[in-house]
C-alpha positions as CSV (number, residue, x, y, z in Angstrom):
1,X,26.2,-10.5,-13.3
2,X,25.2,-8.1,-10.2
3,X,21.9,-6.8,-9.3
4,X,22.0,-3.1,-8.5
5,X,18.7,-1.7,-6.4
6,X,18.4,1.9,-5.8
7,X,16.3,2.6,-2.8
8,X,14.3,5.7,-2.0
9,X,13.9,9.0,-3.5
10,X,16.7,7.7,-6.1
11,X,14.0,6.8,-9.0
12,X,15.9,4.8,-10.8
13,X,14.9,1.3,-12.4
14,X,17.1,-1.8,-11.3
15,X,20.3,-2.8,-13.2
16,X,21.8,-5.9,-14.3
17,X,25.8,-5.3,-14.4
18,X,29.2,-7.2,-15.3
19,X,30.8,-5.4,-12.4
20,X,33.5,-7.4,-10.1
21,X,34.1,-4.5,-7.6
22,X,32.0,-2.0,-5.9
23,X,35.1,0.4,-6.9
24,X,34.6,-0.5,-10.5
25,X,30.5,0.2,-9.6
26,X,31.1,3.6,-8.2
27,X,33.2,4.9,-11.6
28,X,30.2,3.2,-13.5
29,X,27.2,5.4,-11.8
30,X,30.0,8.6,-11.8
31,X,29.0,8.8,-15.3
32,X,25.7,9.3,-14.7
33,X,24.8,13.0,-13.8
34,X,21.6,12.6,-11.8
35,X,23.2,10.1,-9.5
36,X,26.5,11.9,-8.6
37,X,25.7,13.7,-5.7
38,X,24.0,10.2,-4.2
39,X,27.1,8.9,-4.3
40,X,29.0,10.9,-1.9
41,X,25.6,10.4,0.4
42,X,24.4,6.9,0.3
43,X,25.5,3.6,2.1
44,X,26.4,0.7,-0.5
45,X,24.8,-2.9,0.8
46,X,26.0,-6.6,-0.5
47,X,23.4,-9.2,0.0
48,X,21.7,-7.2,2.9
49,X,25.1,-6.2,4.6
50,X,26.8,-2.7,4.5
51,X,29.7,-2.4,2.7
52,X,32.2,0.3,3.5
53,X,35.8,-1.0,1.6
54,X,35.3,-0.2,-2.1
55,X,37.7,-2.4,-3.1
56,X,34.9,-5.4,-2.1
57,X,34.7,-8.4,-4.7
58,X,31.3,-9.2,-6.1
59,X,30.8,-12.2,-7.9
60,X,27.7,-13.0,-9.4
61,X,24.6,-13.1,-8.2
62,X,25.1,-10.1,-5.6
63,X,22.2,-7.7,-5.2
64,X,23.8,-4.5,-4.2
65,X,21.4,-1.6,-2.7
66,X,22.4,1.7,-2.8
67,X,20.7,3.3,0.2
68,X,20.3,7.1,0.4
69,X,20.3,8.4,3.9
70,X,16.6,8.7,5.6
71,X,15.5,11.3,8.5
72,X,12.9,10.2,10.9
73,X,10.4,11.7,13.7
């Protein structure tokens, strides 16, 4: 079981997931309409470290982040 956090302006409540990679993550939230433009936008963090191969492992206990991009002044 995975953690999923979404971060931001994503208002979404937190998930608890049987998921083993973030590939397998990514076609999971694709179904979801409101969070299918995120996607393509945010950065994906394991345990507080970015992830960029989508073919990562998770095993359980992960807390991934999904973090939408952020602008400051």
């Amino acid at each position: 079981m995975i953690e999923l956090e979404f971060l931001g302006p994503i208002k979404k409540p937190k998930l608890e997931l049987e998921i083993s990679t973030l590939k397998e993550l990514k076609e999971f939230l694709q179904k979801d309409e409101e969070l299918k433009d995120w996607l393509e936008l945010c950065a994906i963090s394991v345990n507080e470290k970015i992830i960029t191969d989508i073919n990562t492992p998770l095993k359980h206990g992960d807390k991934i982040a999904l973090l939408p991009p952020v602008s400051g002044g």
